[in-house]
DSSP file (Angstrom, degrees, kcal/mol; ACC not computed):
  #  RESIDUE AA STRUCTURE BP1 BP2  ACC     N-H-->O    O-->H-N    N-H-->O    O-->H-N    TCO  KAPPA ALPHA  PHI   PSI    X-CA   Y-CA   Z-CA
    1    1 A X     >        0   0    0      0, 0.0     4,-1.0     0, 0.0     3,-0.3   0.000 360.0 360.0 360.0 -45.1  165.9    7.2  -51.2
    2    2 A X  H  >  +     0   0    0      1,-0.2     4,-1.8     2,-0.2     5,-0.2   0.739 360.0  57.8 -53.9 -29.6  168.3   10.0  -49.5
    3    3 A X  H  > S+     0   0    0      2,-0.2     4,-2.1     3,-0.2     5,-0.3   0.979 113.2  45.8 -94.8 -42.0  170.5    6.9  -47.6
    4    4 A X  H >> S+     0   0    0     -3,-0.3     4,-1.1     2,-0.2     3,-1.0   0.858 111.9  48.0 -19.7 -99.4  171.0    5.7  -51.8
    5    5 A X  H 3X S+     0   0    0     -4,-1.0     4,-2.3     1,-0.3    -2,-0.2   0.424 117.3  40.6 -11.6 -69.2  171.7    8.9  -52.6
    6    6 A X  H 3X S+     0   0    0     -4,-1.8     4,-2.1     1,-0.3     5,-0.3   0.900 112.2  51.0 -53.6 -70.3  174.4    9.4  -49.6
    7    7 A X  H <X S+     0   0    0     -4,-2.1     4,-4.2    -3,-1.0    -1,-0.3   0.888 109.8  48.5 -65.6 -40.5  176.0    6.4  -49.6
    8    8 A X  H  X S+     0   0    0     -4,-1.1     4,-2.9    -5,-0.3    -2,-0.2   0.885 112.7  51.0 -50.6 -35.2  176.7    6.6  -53.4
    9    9 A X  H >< S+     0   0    0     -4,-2.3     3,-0.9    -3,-0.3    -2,-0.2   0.976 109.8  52.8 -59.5 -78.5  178.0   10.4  -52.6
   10   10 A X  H >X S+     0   0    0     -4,-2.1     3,-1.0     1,-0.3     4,-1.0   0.696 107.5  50.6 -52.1 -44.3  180.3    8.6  -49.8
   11   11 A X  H >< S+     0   0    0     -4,-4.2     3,-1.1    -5,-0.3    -1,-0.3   0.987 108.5  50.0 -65.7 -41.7  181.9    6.0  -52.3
   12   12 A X  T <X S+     0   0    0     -4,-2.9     4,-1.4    -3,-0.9     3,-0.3   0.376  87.0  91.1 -80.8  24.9  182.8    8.6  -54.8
   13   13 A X  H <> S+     0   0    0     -3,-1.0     4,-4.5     1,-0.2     5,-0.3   0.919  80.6  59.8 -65.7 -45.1  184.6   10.9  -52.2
   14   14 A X  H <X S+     0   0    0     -3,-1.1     4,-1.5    -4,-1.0    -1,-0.2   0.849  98.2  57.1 -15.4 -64.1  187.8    9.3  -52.7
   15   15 A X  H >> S+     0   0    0      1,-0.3     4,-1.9    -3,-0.3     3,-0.7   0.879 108.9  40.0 -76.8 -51.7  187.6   10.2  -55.8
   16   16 A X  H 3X S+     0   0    0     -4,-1.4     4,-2.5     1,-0.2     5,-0.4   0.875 116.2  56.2 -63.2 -22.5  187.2   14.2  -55.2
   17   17 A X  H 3X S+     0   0    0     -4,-4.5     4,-0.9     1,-0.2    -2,-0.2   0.943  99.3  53.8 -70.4 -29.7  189.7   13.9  -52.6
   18   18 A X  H XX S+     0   0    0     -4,-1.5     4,-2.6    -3,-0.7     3,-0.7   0.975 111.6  47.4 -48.4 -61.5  192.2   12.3  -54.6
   19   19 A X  H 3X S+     0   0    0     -4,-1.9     4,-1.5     1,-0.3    -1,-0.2   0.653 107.9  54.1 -92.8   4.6  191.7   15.4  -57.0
   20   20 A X  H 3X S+     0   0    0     -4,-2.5     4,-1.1     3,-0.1    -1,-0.3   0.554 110.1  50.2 -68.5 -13.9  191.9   18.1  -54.1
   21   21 A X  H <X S+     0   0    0     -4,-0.9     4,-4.1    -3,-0.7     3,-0.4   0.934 116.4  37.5 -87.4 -42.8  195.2   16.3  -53.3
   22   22 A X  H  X S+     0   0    0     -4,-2.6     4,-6.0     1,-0.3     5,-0.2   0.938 119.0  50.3 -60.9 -41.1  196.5   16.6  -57.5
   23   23 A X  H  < S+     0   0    0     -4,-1.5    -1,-0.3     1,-0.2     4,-0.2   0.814 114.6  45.5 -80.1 -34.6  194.8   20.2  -57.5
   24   24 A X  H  X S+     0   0    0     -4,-1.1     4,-3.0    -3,-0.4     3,-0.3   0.826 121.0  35.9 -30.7 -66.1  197.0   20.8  -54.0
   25   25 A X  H  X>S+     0   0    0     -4,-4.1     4,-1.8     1,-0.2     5,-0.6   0.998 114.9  53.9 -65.2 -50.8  200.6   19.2  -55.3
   26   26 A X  H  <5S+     0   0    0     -4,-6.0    -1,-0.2     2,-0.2    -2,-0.2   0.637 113.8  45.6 -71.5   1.5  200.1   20.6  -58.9
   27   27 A X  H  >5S+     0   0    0     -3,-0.3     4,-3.7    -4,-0.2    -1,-0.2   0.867 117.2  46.4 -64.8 -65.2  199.6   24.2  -56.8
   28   28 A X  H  X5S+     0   0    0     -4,-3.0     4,-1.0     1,-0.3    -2,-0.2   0.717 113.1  42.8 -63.4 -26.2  202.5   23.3  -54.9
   29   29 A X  H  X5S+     0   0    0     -4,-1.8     4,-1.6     2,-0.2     5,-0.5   0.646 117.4  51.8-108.2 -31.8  204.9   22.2  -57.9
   30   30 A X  H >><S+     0   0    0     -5,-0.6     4,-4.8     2,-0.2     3,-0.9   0.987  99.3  63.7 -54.0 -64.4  203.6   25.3  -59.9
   31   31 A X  H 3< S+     0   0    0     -4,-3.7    -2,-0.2     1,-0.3    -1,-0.2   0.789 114.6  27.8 -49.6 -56.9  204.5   27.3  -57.1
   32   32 A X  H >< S+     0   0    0     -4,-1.0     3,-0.7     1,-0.1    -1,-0.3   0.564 115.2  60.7 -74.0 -11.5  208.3   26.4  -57.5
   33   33 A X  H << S+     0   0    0     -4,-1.6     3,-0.5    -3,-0.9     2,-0.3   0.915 109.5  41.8 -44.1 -67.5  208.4   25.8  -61.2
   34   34 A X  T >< S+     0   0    0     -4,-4.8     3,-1.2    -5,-0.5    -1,-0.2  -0.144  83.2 135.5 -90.9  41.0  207.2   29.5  -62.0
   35   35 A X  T <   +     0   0    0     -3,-0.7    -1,-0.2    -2,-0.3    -2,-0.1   0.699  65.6  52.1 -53.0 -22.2  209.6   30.8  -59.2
   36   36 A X  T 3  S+     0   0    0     -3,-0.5    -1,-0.2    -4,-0.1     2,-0.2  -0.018  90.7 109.1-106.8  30.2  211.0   33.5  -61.0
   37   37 A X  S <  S-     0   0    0     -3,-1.2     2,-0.1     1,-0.1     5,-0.1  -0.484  90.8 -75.8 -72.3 156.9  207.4   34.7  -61.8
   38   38 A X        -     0   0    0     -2,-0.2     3,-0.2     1,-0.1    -1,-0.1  -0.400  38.6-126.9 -55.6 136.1  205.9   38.0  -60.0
   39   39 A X  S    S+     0   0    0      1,-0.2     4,-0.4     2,-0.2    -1,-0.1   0.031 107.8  60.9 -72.4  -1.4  205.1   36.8  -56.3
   40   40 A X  S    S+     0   0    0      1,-0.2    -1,-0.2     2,-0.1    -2,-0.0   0.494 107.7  40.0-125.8  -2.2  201.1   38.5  -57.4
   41   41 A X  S    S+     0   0    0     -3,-0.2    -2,-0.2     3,-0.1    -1,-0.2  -0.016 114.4  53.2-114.5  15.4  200.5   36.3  -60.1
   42   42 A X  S >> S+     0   0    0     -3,-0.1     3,-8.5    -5,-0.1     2,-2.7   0.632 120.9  38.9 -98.2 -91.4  202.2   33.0  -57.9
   43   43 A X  T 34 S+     0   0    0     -4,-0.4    -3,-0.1     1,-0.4    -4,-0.1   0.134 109.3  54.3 -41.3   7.5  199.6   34.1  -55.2
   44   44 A X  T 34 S+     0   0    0     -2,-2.7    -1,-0.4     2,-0.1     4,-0.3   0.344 114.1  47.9-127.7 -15.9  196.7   35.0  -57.5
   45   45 A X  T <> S+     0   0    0     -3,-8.5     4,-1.6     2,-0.1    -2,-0.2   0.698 109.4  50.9 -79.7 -31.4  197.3   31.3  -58.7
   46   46 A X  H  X S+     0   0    0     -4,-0.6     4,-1.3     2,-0.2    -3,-0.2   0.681 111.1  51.2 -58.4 -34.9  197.5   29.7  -55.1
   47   47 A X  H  > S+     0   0    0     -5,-0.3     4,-0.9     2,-0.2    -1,-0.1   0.823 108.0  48.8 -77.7 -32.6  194.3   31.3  -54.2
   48   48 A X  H  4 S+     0   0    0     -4,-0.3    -2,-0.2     2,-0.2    -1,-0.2   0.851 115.9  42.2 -87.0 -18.8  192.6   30.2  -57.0
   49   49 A X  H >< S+     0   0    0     -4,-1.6     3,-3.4     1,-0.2     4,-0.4   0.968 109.9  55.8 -62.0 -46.4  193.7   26.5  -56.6
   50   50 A X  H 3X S+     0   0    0     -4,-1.3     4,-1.2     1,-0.2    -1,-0.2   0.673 109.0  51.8 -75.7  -4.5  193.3   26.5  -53.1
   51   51 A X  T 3< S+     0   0    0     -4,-0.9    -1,-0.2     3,-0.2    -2,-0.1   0.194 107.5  46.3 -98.2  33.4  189.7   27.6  -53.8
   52   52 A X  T <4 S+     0   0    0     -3,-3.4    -2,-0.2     3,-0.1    -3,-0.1   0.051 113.0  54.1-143.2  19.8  188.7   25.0  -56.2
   53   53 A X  T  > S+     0   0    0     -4,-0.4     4,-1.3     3,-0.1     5,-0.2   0.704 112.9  41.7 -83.9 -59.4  190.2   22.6  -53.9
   54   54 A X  H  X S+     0   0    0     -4,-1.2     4,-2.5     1,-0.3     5,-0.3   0.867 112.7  54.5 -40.5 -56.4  188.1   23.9  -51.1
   55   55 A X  H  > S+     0   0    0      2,-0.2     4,-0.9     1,-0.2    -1,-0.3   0.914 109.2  46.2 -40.3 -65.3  185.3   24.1  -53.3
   56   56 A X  H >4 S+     0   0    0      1,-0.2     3,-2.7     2,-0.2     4,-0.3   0.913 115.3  49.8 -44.6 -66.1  185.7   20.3  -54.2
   57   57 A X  H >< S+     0   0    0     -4,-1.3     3,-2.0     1,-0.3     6,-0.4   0.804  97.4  58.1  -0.8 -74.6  186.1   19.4  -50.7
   58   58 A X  H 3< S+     0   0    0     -4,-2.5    -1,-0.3     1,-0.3    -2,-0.2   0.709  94.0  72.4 -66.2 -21.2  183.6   20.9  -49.4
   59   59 A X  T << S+     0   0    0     -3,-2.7    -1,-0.3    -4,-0.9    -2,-0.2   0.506  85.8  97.1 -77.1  -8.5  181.4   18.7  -52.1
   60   60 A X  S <  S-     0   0    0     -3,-2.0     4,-0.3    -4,-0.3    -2,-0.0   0.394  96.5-112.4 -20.4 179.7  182.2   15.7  -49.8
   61   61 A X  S >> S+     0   0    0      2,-0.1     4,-1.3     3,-0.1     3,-0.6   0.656 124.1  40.8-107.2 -87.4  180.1   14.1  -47.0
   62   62 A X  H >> S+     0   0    0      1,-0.3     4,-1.7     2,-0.2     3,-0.6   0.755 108.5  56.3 -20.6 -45.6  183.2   15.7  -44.7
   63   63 A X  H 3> S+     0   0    0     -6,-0.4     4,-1.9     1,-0.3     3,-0.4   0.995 108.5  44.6 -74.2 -40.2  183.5   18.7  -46.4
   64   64 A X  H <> S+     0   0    0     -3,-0.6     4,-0.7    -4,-0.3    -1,-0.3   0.733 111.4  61.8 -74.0   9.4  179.6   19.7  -45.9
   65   65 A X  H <X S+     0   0    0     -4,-1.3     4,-1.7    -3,-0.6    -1,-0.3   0.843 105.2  41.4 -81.0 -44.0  180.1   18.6  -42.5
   66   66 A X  H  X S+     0   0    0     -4,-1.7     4,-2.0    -3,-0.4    -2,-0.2   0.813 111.2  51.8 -58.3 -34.0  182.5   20.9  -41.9
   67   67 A X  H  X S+     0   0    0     -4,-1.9     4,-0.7     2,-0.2    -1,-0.2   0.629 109.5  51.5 -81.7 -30.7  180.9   23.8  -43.5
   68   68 A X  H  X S+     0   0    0     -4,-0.7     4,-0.7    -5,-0.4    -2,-0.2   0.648 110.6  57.0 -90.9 -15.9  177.6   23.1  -41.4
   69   69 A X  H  X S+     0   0    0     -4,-1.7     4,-3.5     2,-0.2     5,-0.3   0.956 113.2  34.7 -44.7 -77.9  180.3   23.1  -38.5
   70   70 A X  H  < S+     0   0    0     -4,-2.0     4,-0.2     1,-0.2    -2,-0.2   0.776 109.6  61.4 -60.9 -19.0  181.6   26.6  -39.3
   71   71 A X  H  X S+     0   0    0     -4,-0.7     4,-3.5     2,-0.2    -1,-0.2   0.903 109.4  44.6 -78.1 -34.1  178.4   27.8  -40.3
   72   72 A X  H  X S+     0   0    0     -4,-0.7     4,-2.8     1,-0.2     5,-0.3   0.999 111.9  52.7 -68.3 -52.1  177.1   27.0  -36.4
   73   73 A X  H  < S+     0   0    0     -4,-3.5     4,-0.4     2,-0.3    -1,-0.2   0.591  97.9  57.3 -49.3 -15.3  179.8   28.3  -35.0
   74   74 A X  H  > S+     0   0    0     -5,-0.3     4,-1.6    -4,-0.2    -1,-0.2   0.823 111.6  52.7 -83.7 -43.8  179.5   31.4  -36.8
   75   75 A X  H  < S+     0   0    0     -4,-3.5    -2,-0.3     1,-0.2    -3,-0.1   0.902 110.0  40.7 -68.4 -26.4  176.0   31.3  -35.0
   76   76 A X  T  X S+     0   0    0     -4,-2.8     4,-0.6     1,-0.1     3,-0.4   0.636 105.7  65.5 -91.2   8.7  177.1   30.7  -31.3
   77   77 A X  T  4 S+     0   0    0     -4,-0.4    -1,-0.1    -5,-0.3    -2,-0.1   0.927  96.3  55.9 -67.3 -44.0  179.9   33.0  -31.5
   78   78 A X  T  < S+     0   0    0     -4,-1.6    -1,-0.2     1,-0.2    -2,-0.1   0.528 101.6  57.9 -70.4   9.7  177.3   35.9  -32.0
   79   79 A X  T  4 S+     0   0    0     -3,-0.4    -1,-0.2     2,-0.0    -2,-0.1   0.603  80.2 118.7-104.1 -26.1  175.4   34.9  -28.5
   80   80 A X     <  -     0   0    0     -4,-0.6     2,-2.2     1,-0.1    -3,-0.0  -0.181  62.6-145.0 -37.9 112.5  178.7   35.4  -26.9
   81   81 A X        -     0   0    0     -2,-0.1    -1,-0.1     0, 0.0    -3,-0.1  -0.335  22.2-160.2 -79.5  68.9  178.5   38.4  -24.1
   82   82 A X        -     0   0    0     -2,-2.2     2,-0.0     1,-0.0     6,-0.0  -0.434  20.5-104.9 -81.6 159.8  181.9   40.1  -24.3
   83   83 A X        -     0   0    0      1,-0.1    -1,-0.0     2,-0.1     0, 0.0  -0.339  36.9-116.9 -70.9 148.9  183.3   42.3  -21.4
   84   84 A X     >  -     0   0    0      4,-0.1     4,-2.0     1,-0.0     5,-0.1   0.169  34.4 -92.3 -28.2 157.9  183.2   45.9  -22.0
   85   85 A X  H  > S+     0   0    0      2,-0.2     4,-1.4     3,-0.2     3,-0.4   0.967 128.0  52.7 -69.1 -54.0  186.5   48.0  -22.2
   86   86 A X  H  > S+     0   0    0      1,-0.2     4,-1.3     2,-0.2     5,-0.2   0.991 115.1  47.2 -50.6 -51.5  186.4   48.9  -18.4
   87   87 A X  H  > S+     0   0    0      2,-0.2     4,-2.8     3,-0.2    -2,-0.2   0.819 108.7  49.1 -26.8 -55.0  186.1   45.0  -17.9
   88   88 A X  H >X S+     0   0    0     -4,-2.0     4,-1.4    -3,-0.4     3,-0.6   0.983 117.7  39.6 -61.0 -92.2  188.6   44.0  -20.0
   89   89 A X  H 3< S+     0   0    0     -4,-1.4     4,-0.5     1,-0.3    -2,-0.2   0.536 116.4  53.0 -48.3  -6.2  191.3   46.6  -18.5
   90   90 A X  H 3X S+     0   0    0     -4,-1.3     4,-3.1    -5,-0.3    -1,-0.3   0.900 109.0  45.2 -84.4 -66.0  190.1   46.0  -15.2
   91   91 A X  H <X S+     0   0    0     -4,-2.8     4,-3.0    -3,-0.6    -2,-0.2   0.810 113.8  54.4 -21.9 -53.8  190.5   42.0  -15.6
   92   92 A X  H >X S+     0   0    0     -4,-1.4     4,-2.3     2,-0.2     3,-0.7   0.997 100.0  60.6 -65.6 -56.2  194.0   42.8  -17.1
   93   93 A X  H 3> S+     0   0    0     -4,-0.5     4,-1.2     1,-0.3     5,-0.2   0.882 109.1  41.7 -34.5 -63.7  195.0   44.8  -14.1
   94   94 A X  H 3X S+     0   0    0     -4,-3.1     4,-2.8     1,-0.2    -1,-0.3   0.887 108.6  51.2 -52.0 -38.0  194.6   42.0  -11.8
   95   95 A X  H <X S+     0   0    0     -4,-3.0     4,-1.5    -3,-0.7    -2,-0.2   0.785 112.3  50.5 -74.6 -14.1  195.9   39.5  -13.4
   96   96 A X  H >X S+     0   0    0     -4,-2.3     3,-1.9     2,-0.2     4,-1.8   0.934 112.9  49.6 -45.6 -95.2  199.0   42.0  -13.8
   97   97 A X  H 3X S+     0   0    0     -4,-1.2     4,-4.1     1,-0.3     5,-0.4   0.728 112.0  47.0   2.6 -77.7  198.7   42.5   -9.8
   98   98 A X  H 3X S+     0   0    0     -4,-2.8     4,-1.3    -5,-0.2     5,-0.3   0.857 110.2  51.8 -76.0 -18.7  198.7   38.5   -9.0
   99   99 A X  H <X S+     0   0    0     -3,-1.9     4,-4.2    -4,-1.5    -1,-0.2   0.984 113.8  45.0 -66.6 -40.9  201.7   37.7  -11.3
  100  100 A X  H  X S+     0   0    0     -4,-1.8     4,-1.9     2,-0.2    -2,-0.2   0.944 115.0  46.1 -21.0 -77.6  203.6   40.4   -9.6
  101  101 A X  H  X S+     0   0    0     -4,-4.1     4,-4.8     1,-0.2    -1,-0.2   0.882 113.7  49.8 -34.0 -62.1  202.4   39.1   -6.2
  102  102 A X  H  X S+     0   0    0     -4,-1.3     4,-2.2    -5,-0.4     5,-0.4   0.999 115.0  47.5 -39.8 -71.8  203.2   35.5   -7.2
  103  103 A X  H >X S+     0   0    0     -4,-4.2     4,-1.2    -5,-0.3     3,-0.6   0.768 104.0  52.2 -29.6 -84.7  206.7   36.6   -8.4
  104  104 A X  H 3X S+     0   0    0     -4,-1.9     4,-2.4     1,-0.3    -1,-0.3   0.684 110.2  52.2 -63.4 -41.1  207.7   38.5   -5.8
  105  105 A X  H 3X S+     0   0    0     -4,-4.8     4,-2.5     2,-0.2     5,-0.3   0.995 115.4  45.3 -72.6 -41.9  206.8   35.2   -3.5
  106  106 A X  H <X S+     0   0    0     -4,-2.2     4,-1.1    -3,-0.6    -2,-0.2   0.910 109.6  51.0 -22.1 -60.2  209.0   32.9   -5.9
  107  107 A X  H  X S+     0   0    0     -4,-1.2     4,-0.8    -5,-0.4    -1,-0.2   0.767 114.6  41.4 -85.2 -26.7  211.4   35.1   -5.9
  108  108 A X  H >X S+     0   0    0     -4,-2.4     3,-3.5    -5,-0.2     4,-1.4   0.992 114.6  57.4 -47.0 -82.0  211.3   35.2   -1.8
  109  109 A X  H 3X S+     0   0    0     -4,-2.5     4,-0.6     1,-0.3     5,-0.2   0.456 111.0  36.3   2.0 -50.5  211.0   31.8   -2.0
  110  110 A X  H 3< S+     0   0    0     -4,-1.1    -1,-0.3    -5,-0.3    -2,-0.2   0.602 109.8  60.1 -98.5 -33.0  214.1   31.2   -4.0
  111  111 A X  H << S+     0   0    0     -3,-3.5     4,-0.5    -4,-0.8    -2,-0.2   0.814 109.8  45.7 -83.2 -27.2  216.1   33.8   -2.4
  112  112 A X  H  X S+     0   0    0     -4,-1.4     4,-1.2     2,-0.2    -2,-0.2   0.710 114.6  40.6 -85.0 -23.3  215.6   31.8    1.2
  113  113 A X  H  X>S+     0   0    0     -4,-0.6     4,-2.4     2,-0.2     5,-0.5   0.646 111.6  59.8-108.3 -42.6  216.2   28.1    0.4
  114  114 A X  H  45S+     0   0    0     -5,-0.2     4,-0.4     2,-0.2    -2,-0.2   0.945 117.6  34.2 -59.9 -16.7  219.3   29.3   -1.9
  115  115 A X  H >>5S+     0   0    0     -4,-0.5     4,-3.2     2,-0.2     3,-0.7   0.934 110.6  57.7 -91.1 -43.4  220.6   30.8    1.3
  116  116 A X  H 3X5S+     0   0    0     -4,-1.2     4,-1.2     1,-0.3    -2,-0.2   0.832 118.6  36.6 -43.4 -49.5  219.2   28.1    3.7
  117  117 A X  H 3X5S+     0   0    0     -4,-2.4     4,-0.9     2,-0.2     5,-0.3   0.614 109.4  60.4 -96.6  -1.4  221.6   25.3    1.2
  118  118 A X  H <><S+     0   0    0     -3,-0.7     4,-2.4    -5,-0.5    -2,-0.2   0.889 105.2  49.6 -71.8 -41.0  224.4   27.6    0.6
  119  119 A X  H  < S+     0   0    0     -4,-3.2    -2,-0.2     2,-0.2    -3,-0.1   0.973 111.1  47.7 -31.3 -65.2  224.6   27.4    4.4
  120  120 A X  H  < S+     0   0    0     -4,-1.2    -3,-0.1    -5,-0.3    -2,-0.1   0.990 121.5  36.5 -62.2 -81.5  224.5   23.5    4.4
  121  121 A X  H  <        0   0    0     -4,-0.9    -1,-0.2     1,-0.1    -3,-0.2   0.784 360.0 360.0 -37.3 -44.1  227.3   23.4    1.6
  122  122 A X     <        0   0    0     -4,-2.4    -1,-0.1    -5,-0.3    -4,-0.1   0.039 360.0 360.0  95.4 360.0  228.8   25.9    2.9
């Protein structure tokens, strides 16, 4: 009964995508229409399109896929172990330290073969 259900949803996504695309342009063609409107009533109109596009969207087979996307990912971000502040500033300090180091052989590097063919050319 669900696979009905689904596949009926699936044909008529077109359809809501079609009108996140109208609800998108007619945002966008507002948005320069009413240019010499207050910039806080443009942007208090933008928001609310662009969240009754999202909304629609998100009423898709894609969109809840996406939404069950971010919503996991909002759960394995919070298993993530981040370094500590001493870590952190410790971590930067080396990789400060080996760019130096690096440079400074580049810059050897560069300073001996430019003399090594200025020789040759002469």
């Amino acid at each position: 009964m669900s696979v009905k259900i689904d596949s009926e949803d699936s044909k008529l996504d077109w359809i809501k995508w079609a009108v996140v695309a109208a609800i998108v342009g007619a945002a966008v063609y507002a948005n320069s229409f009413f240019a010499t409107e207050s910039l806080l009533i443009r942007t208090i109109g933008i928001l609310l399109a662009a969240g009754a596009a999202g909304w629609i969207a998100a009423q898709t087979v894609k969109g809840r896929t996406f939404v069950n996307f971010c919503l996991e990912a909002r759960i394995e971000i919070r298993k993530v172990v981040w370094p500590s502040r001493q870590e952190t500033t410790q971590t930067t300090i080396v990789v400060l330290i080996v760019i130096f180091i690096v440079a400074l052989i580049l810059w050897i590097l560069d300073w001996g073969l430019n003399g090594i063919v200025s020789s040759v050319i002469g």
